[in-house]
N, C-alpha and C positions, 0 to 999 in steps of 0.2 A: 253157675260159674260166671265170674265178673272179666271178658274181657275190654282191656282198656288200652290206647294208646296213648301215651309221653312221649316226651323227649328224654333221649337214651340218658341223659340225668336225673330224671326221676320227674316225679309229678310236678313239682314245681320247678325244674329246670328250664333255659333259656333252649328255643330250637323246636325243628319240626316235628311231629311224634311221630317218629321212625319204629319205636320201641313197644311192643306188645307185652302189657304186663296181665298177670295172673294172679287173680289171692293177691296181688301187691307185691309181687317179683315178678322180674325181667324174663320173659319165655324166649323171646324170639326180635329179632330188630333186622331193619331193612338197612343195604347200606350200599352207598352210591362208591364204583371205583371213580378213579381220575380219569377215565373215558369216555364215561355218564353211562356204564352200564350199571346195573343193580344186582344186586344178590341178597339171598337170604339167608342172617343166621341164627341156625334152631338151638335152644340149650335144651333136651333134654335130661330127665333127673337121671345123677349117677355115672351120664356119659359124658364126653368131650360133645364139644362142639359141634355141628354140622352146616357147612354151606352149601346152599341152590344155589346154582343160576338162576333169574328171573328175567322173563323176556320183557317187562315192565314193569313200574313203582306198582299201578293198580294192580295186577296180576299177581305180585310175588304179594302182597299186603292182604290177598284173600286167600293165595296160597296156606300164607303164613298162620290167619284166624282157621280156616278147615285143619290144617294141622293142633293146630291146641284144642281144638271141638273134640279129634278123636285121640289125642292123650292128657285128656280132661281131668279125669281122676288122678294120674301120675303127677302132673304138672302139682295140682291142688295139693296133694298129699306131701309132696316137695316142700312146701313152702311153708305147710304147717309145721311140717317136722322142723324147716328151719328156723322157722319163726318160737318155735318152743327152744332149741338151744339157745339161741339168741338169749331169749327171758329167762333161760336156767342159768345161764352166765353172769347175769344181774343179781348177783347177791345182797344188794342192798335193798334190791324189792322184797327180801324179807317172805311173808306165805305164799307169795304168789311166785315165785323163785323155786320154789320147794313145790309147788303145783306143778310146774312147769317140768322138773325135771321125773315127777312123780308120773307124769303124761309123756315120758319121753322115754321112760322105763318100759312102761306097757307097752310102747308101738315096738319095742326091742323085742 
């Protein structure tokens, strides 16, 4: 598993990398209130949102990696699935459009 941090607009976005991506989606992102306190928040696949507290930036940010360690497979499997409708949606990609949804049948 590749994790990475960005800035909460993507790889090449402007900004700190706050943002823990997976497979090349957004798992989880740090985010500072207007207090200077921190909190973390988790996307789990399938569910809403979830915010921590974090009693620190380094803290909640290793928090945040030990959390996607142990829903490692969930996260991964998330992004693939999403990443195949994506490219099933692309009709003008032509066999690999047809690949893609033919792959997205079978995880059904």
């Amino acid at each position: 598993m590749e994790l990475r941090w960005h800035p909460i607009t993507g790889p090449a976005g402007p900004g700190e990398p706050d943002a823990l991506f997976v497979a090349g989606r957004e798992a989880a992102r740090m985010v500072e209130r207007l207090n200077g306190t921190w909190f973390a928040l988790l996307r789990y696949p399938g569910r809403e949102s979830v915010m921590r507290d974090c009693t620190d930036y380094a803290t909640g940010r290793a928090g945040i990696e030990a959390w996607a360690r142990r829903h490692q497979h969930a996260l991964e499997a998330d992004a693939h699935r999403r990443n195949l409708e994506w490219l099933a949606a692309q009709t003008w990609r032509g066999e690999e459009a047809v690949r893609a949804r033919a792959a997205l049948a079978a995880l059904r």
